[in-house]
VEXNU-237098 format. One record per residue: x, y, z of N, C-alpha, C in turn; residue in three letters. Coordinates in pm, whole numbers, padded with zeros to 5 digits, always signed. Layout:
residues N
XYZXYZXYZAla;...
This chain:
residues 396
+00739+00227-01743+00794+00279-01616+00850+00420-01638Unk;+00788+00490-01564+00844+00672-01545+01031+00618-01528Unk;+01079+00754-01622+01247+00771-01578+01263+00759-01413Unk;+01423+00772-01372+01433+00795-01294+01445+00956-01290Unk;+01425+00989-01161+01403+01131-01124+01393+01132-01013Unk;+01453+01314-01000+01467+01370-00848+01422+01503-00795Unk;+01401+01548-00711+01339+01679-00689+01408+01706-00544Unk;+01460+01826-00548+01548+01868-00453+01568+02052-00428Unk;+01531+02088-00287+01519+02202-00266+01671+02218-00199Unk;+01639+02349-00315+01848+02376-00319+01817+02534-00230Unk;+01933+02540-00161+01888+02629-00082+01890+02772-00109Unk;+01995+02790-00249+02003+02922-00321+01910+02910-00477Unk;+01900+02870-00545+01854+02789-00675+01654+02777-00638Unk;+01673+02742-00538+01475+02663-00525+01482+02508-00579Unk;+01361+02488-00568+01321+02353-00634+01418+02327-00756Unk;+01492+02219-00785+01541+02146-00875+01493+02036-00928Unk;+01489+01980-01026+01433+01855-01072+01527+01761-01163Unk;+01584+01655-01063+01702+01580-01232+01617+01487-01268Unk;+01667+01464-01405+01588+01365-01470+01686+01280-01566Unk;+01635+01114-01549+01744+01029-01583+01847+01011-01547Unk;+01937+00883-01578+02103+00862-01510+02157+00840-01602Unk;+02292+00901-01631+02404+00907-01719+02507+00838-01680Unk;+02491+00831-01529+02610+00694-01437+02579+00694-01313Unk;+02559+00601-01293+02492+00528-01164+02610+00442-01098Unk;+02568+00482-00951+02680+00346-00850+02516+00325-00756Unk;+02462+00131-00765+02406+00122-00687+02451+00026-00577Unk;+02461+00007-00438+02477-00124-00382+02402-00112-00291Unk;+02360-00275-00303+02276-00325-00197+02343-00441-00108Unk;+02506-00400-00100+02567-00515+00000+02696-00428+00048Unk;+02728-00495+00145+02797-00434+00228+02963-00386+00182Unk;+02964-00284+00086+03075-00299+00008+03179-00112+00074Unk;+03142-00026+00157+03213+00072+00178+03184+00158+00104Unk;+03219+00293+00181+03230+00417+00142+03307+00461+00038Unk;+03437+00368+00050+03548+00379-00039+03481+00386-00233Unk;+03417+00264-00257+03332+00250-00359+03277+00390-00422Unk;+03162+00408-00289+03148+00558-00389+03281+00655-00374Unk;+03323+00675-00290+03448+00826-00338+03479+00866-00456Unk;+03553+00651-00483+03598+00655-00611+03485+00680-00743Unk;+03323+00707-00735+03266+00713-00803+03220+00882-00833Unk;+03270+00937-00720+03256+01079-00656+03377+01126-00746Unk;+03507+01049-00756+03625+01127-00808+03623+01136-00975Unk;+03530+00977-01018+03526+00949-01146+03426+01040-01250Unk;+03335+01116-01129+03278+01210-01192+03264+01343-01130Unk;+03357+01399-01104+03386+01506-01044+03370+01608-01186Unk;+03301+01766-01152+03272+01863-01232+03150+01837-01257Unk;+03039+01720-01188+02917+01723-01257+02839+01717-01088Unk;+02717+01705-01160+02593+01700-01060+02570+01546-01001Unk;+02562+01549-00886+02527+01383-00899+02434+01376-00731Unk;+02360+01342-00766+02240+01287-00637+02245+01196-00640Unk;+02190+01175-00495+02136+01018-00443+02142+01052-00293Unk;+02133+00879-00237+02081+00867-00094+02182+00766-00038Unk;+02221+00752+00064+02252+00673+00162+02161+00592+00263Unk;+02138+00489+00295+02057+00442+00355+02194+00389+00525Unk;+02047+00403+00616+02130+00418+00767+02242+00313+00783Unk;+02216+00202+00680+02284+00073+00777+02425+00083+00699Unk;+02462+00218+00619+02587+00220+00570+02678+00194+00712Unk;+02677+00220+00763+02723+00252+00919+02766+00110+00889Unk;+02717+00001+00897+02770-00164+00876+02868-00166+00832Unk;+02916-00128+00724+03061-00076+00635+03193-00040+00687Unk;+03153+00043+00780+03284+00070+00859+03313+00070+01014Unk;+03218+00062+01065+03196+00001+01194+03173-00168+01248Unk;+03175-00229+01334+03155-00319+01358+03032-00305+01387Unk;+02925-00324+01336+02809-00320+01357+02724-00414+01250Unk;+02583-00465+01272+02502-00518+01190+02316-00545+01197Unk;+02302-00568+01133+02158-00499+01152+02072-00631+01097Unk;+01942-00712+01161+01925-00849+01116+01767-00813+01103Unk;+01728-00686+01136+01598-00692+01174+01504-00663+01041Unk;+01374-00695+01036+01305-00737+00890+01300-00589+00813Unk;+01343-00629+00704+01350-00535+00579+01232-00534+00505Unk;+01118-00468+00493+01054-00438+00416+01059-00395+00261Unk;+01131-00279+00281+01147-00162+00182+01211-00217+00113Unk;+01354-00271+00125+01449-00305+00054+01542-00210-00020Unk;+01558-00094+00027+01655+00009-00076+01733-00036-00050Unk;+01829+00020-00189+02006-00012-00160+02026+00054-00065Unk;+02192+00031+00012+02226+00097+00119+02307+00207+00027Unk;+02313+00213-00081+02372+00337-00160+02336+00348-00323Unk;+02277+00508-00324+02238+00528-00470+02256+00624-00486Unk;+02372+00657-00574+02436+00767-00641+02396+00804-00807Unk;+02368+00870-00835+02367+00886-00994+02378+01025-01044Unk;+02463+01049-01188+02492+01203-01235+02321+01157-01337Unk;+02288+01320-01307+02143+01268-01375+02170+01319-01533Unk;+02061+01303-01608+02100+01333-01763+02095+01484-01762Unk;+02001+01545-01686+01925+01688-01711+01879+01740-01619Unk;+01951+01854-01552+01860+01922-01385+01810+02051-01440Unk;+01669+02088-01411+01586+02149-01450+01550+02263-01309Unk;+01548+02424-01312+01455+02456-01200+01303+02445-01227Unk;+01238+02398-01149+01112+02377-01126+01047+02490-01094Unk;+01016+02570-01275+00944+02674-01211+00869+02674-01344Unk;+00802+02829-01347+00732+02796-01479+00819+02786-01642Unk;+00897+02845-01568+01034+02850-01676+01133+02728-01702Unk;+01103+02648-01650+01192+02494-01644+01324+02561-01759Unk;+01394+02631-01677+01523+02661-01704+01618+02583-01686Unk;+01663+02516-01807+01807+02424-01761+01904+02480-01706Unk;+01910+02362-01589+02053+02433-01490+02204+02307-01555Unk;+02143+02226-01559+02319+02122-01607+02258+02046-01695Unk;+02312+01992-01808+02349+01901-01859+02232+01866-02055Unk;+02205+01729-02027+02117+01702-02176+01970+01839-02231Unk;+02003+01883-02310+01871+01977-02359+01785+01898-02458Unk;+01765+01751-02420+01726+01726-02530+01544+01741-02479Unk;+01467+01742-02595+01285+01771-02589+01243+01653-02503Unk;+01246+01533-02502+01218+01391-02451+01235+01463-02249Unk;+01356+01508-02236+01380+01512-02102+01290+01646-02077Unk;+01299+01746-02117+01202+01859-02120+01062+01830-02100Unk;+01033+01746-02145+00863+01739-02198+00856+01631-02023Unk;+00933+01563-02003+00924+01439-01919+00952+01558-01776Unk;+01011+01700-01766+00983+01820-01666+00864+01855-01630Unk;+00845+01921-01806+00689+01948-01820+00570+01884-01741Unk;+00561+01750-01735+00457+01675-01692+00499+01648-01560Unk;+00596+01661-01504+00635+01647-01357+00595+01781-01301Unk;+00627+01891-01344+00554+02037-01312+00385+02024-01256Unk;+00312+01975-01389+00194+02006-01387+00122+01937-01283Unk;+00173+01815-01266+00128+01691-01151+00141+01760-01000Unk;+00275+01782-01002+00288+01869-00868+00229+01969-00837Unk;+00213+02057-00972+00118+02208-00926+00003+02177-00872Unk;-00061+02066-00904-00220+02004-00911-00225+01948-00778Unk;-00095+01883-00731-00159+01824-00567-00228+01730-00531Unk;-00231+01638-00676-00426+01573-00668-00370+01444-00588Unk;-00282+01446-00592-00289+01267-00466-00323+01255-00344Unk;-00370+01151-00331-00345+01104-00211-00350+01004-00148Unk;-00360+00963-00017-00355+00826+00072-00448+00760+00077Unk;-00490+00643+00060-00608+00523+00079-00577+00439+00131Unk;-00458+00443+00193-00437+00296+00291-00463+00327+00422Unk;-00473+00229+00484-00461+00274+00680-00368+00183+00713Unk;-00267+00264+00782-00136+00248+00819-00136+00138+00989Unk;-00117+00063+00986-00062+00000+01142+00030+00010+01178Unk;+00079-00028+01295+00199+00041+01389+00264-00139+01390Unk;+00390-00138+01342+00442-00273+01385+00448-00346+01526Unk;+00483-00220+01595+00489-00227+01705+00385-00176+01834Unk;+00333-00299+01854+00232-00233+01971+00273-00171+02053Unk;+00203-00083+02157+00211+00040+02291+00277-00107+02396Unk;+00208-00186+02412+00268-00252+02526+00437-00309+02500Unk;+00454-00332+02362+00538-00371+02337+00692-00237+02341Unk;+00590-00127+02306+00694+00024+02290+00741+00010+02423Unk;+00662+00029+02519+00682+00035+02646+00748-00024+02744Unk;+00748-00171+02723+00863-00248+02733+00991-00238+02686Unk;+00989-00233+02574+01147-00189+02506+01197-00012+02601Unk;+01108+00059+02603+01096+00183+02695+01197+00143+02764Unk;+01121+00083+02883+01171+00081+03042+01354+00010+03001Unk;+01334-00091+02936+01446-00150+02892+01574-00045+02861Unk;+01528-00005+02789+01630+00127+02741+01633+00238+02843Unk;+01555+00261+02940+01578+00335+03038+01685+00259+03140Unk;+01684+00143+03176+01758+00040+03235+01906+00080+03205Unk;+01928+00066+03038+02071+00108+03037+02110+00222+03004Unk;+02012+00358+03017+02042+00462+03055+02127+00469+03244Unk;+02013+00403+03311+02063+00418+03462+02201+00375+03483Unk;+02218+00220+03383+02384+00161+03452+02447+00276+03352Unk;+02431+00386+03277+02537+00444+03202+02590+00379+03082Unk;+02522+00292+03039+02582+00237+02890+02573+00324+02745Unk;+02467+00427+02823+02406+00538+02696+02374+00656+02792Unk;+02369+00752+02738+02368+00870+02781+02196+00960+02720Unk;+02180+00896+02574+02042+00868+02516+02080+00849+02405Unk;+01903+00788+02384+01884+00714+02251+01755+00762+02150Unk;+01763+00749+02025+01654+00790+01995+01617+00591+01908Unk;+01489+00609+01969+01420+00519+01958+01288+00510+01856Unk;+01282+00425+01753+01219+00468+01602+01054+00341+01636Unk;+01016+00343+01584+00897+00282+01553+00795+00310+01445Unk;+00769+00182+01349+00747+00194+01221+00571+00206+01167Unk;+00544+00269+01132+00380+00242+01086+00378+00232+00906Unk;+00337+00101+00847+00292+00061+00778+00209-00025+00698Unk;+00220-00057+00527+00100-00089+00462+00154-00165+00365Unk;+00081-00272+00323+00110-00379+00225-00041-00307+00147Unk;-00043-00406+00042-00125-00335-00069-00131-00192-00114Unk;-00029-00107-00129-00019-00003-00109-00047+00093-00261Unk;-00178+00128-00329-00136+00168-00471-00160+00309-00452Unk;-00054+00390-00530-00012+00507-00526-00052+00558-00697Unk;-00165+00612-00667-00150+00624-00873-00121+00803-00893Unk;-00088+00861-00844-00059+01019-00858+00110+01022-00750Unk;+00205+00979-00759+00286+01012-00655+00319+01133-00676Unk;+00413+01174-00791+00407+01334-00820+00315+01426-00713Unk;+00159+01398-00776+00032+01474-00692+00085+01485-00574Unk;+00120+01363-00482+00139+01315-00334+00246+01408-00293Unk;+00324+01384-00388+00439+01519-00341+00401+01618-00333Unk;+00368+01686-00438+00330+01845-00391+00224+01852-00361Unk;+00105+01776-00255+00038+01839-00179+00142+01807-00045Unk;+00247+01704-00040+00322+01729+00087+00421+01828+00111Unk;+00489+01862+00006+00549+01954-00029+00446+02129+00028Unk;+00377+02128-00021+00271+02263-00026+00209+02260+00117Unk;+00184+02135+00203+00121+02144+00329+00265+02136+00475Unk;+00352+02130+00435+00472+02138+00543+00598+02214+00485Unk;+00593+02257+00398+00669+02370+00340+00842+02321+00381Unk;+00841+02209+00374+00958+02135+00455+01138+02190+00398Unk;+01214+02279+00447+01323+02323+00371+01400+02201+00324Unk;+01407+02104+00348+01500+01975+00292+01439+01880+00203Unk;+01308+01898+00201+01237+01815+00162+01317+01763-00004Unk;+01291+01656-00046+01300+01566-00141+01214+01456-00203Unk;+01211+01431-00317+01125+01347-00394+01261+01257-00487Unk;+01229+01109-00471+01330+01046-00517+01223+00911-00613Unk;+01274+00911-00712+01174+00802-00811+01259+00710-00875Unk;+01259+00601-00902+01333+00520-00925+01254+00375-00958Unk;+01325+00279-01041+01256+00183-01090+01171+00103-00994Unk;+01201+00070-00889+01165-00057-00781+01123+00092-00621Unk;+01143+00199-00635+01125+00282-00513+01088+00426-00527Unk;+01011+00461-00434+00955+00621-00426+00969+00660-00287Unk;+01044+00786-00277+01057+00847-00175+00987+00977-00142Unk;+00940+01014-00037+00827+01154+00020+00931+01177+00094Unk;+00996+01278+00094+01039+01319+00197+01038+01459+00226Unk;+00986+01521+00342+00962+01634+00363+00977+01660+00493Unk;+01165+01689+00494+01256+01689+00641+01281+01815+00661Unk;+01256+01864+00801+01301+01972+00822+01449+01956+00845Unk;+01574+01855+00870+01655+01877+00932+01742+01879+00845Unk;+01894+01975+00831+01997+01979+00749+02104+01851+00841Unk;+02134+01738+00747+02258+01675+00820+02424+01805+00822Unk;+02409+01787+00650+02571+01835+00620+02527+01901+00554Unk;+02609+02065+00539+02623+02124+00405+02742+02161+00393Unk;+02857+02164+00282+02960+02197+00233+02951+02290+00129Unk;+02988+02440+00197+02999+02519+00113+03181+02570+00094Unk;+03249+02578+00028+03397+02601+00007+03469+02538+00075Unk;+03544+02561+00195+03573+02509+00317+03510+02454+00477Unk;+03392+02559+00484+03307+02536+00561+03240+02414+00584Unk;+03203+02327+00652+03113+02200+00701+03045+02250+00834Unk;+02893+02279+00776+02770+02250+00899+02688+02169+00905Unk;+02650+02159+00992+02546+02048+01063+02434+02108+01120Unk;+02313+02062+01141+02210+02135+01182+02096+02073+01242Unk;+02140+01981+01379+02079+01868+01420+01929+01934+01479Unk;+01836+01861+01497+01715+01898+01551+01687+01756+01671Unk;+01680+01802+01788+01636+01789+01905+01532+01824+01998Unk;+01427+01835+01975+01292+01884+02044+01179+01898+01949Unk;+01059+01841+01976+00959+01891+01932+00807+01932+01989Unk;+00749+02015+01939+00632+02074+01998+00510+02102+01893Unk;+00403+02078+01902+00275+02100+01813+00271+02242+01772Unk;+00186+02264+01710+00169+02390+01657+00013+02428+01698Unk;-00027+02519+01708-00185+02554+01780-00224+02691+01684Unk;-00375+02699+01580-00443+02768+01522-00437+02923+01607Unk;-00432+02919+01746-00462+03029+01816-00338+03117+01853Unk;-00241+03234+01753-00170+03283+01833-00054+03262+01935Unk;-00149+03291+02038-00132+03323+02175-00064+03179+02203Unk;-00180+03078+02204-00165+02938+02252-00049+02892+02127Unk;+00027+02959+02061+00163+02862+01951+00247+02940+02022Unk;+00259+03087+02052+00362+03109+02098+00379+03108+02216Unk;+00306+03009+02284+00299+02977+02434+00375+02832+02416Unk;+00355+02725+02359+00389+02619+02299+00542+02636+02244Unk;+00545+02715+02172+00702+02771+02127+00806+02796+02251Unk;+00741+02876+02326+00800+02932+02418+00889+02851+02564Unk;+00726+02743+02581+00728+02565+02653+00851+02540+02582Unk;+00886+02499+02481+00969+02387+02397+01072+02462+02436Unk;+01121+02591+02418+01276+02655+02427+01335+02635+02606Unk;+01213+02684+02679+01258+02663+02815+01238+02544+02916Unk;+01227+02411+02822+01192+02285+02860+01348+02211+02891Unk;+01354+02177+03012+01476+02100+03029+01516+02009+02999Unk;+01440+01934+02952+01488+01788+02902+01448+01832+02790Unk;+01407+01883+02731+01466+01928+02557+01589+01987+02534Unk;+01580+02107+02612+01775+02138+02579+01838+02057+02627Unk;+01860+01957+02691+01920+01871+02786+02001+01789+02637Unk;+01840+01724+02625+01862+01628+02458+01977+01725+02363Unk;+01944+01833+02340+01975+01860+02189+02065+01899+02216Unk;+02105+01966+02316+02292+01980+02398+02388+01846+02397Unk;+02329+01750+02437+02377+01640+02407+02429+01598+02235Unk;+02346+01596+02163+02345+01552+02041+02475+01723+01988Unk;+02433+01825+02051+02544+01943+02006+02674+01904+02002Unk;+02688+01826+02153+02827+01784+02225+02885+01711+02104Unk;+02799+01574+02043+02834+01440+01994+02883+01503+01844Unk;+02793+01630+01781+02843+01667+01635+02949+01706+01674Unk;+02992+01755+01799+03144+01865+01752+03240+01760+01778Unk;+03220+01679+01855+03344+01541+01840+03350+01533+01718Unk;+03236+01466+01651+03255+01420+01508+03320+01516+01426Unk;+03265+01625+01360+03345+01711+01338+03475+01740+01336Unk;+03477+01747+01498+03664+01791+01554+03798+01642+01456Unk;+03705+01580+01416+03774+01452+01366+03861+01524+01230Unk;+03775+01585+01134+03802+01630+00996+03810+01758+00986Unk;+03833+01874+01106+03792+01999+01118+03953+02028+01110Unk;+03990+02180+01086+04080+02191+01127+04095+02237+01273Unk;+04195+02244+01364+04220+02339+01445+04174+02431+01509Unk;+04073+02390+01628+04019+02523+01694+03888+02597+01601Unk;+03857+02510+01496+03767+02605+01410+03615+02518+01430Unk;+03549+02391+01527+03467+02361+01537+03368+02515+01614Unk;+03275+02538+01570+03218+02611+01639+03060+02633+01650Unk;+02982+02671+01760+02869+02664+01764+02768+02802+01765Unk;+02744+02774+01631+02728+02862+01571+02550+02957+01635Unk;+02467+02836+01642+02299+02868+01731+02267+02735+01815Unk;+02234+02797+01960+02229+02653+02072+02075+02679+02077Unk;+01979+02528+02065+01869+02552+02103+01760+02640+02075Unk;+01789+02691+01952+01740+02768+01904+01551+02749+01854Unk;+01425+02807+01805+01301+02744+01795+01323+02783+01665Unk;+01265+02660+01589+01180+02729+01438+01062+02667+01433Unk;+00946+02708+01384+00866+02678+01338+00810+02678+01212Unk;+00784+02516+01187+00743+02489+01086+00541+02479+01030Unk;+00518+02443+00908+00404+02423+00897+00298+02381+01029Unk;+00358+02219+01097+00277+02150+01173+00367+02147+01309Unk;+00485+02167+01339+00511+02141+01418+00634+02247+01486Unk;+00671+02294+01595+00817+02353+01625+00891+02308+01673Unk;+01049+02321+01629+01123+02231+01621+01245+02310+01687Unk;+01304+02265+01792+01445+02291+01901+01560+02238+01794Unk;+01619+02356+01719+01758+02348+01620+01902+02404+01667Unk;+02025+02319+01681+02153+02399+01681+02258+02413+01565Unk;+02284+02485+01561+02410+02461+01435+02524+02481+01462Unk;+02604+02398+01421+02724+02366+01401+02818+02375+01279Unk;+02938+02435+01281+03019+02460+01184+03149+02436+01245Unk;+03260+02352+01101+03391+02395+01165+03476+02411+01015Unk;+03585+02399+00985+03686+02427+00866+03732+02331+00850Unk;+03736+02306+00729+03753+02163+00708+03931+02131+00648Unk;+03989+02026+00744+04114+01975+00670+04150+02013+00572Unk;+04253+02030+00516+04276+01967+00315+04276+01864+00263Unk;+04209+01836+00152+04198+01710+00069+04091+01648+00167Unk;+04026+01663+00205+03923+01559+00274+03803+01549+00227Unk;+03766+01411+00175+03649+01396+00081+03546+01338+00146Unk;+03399+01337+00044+03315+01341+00113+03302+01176+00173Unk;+03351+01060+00125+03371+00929+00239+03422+00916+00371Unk;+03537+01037+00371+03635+01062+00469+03530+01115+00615Unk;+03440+01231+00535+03338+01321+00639+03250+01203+00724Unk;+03215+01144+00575+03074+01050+00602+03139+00949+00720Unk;+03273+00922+00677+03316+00808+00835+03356+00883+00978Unk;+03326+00999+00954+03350+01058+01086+03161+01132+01119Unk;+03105+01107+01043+02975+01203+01108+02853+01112+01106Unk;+02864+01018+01011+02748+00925+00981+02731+00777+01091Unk;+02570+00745+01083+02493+00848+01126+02479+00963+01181Unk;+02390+01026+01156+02386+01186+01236+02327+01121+01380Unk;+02420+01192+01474+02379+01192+01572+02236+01202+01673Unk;+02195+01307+01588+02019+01314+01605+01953+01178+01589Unk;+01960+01108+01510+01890+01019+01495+01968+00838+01587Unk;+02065+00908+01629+02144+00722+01712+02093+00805+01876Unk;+02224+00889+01911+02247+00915+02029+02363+00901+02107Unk;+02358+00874+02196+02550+00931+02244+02588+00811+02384Unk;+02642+00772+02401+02752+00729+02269+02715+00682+02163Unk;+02784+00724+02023+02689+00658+01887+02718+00530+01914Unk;+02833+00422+01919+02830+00310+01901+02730+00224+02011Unk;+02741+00246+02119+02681+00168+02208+02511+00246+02187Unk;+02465+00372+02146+02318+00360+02059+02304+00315+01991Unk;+02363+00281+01880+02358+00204+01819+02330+00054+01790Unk;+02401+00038+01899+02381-00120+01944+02257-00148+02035Unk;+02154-00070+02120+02068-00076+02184+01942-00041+02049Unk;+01972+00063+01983+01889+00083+01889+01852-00096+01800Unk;+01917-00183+01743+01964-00291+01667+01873-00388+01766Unk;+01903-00373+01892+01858-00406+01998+01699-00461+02010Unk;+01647-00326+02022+01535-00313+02054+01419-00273+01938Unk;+01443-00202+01827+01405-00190+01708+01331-00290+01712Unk;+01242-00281+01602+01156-00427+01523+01163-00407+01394Unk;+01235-00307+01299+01212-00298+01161+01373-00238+01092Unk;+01409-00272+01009+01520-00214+00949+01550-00047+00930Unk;+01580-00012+00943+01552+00139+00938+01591+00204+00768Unk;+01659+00095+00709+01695+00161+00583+01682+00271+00547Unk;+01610+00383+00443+01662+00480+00382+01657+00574+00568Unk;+01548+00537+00625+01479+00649+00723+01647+00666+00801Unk;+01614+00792+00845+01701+00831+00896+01874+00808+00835Unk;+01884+00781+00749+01951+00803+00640+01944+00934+00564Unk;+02024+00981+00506+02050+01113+00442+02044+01088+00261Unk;+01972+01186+00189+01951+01248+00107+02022+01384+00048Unk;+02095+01391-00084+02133+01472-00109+02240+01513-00242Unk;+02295+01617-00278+02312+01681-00402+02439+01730-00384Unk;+02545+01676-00475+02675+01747-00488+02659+01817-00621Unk;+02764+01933-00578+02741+02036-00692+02912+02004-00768Unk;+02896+02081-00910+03012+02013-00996+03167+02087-00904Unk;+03112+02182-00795+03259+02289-00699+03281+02234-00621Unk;+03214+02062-00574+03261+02013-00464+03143+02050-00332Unk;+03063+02144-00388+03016+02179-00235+02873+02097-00249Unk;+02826+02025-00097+02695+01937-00085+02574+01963-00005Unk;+02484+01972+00015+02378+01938+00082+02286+01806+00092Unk;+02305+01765+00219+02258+01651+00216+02121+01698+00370Unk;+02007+01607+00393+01915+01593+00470+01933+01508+00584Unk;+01832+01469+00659+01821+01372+00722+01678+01363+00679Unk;+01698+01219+00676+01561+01182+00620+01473+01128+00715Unk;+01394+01194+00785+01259+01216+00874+01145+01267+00820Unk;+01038+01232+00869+00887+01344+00797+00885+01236+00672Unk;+00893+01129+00648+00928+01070+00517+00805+00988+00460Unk;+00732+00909+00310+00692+00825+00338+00760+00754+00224Unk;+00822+00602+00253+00945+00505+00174+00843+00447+00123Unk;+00840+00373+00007+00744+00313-00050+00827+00210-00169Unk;+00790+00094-00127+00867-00045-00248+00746-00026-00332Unk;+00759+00003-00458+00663-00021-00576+00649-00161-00656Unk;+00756-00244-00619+00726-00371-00661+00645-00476-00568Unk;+00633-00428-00434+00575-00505-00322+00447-00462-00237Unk;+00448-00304-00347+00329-00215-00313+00315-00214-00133Unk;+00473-00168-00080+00451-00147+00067+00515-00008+00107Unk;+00421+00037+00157+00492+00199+00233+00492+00193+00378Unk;+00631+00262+00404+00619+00287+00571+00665+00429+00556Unk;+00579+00450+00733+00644+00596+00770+00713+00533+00894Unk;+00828+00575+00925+00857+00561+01079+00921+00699+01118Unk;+00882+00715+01267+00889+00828+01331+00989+00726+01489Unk;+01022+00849+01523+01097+00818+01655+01138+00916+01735Unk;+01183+00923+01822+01197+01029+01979+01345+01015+02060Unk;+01388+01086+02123+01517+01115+02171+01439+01011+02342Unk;+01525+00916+02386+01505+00903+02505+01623+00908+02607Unk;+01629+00996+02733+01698+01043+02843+01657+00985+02953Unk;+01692+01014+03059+01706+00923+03186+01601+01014+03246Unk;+01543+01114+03203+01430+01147+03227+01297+01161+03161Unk;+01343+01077+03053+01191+01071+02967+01106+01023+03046Unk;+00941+00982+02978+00844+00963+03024+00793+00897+02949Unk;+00773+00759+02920+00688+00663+02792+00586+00681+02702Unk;+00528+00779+02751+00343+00797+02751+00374+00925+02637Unk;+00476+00999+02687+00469+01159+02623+00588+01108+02516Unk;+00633+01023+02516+00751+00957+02401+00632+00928+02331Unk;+00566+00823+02328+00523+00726+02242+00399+00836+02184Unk;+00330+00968+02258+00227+01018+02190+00351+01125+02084Unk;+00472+01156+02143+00574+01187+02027+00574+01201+01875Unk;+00547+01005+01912+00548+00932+01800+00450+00948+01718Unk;+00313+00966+01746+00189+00935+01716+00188+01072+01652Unk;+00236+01189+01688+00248+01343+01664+00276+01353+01529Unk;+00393+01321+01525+00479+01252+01417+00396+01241+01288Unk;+00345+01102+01306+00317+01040+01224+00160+01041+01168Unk;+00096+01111+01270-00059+01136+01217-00051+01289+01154Unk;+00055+01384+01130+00052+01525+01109+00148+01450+00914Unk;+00161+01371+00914+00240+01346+00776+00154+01214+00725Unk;+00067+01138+00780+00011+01040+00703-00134+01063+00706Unk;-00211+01169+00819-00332+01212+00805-00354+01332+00703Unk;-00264+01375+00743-00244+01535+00631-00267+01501+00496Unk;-00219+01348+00476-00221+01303+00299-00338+01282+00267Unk;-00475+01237+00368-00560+01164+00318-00681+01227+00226Unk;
């Protein structure tokens, strides 16, 4: 069995690569935030990655989640790795073990990725049928009208049993190289493999500062010019896209205003377009100043889930999401990410993803859509399909 290992685009640094664990916190039961802090405090001055999976939210909320688990990740995996490497031709050590074993075990993670050679052989099914999306639809439009939600984003899963992956490395960097994804991540581990290639920033902590960088809208991308920046142009002056991502703006600066100091939440870009490889994407950012002494469990119980991915009100989306769902959402839409030994973090949202159990040889992608009291089922659910044929066709 390959080490464990990680690959992580740092936003000053580039590509990073850790390799091995020197101390690990894993759980796969409902044990709190508190757990890691104290694992956060016990190794403070070092590097330490990992992931959160969505249903942390169970932990400190009254909430719970019954629906079928595939994947099976822990709902938390932290680890200081042995050795973080930049991923370049220079595999320059950035922290920790210099020993040849971890070097050489870079080396061959380099060359796999430069090469690209993987790819997909399964064909993916949708758990959830169209008639069935559509129903849950109208449903959730229902308690949009009495006001129980304001919106929701609504997920739906496409996956594969028999699933053999013999190049994942490869798989990465041709996903990596074909969506140029700024958050993107690669996570390897005994029992799990993660693709992830997210455009969206949850959190970053740089000194005092805490931003957020939710994404709300999306639009195709078109070979012709004229016809992308016509498409670009659609997405910025579309009303029920800013509608959405104004909403989800509103819901970060509550959260925020929780751990912020004083008058310092602020909005920094409303609605803004970027475009990516395959798709353009409606982004705002958010910043505010953060308390004293406030650690990163403290943040995580005031911001987690990211709003982008529940909806507003979070608790009562939440509870319609649990609702209507058919699949666990584990790592998806869950956050990914890297504390540095100064305290400061970057973490993802994990979208654009593909989760994969290596002991059960099953991968899913799930994709999902913001729904408002003026959505439309048809243009949701081909959303979805957008989604998910631009990240699981792209592989084949």
């Amino acid at each position: 069995m390959e080490p464990t290992c990680f690959y992580w685009q740092h936003p000053k640094l580039g590509p990073l690569l850790g390799i091995g664990e020197r101390a690990v916190i894993l759980q796969s039961i409902d044990v709190g935030l508190n757990e890691l802090q104290d694992f956060l405090n016990l190794h403070k001055g070092q590097y330490i990655f990992g992931y959160l999976s969505f249903d942390v939210k169970n932990t400190f909320e009254n909430l719970d989640s019954t629906n079928p688990d595939d994947l099976e990740f822990p709902l938390i995996h932290f680890w200081v790795p042995e050795s973080i490497f930049q991923l370049d031709s220079s595999l320059a050590l950035l922290w920790g073990n210099t020993c040849a074993k971890n070097r050489d075990q870079a080396a061959a993670f380099l060359e796999k990725f430069q090469r690209k050679e993987g790819a997909l052989t399964v064909e993916f099914e949708a758990r959830t049928s169209k008639e069935s999306y559509f129903t849950h639809f109208e449903q959730l439009k229902q308690a949009l009208q009495r006001g129980d939600i304001y919106e929701v984003n609504y997920c739906q899963e496409f996956h594969a049993g028999s699933c053999t992956i013999n190049n994942p490395i490869g798989l990465f960097g041709r996903l990596t190289a074909e969506t140029k994804a700024p958050h993107a991540a690669y996570v390897q581990t005994d029992h799990h493999l993660v693709f992830c290639a997210s455009p969206e920033r949850f959190l970053q902590k740089s000194g005092t500062t805490l931003r957020s960088e939710p994404i709300k809208g999306t639009a195709p991308r078109a070979k012709d010019p004229t016809q992308d920046l016509a498409l670009a142009n659609a997405l910025h002056n579309n009303p029920k896209e800013r509608a959405e991502n104004i909403m989800i703006v509103d819901l970060v600066r509550n959260d925020l205003s929780q751990i912020a100091q004083k008058n310092t939440v602020n909005v920094e870009e409303l609605c803004e377009i970027y475009s990516f490889e395959t798709v353009h994407q409606m982004i705002s950012k958010i910043s505010c100043e953060l308390k004293p002494n406030i650690g990163l469990a403290h943040i995580l119980k005031a911001s987690f889930p990211m709003g982008s991915m529940t909806g507003a009100p979070k608790i009562a989306a939440l509870q319609q999401i649990e609702a209507h769902e058919d699949f666990k959402r584990g790592l998806y839409s869950g956050s990914i990410g890297l504390i540095e030994p100064n305290g400061d973090f970057d973490f993802n949202v994990v979208i654009r993803s593909l989760l994969y159990n290596r002991q059960k040889s099953y991968i899913s992608c799930a994709v999902g859509s913001a729904i408002t009291i003026g959505a439309n089922a048809e243009d949701e659910y081909q959303e979805c399909l957008l989604k998910a044929n631009k990240l699981i066709h792209g592989l084949r």
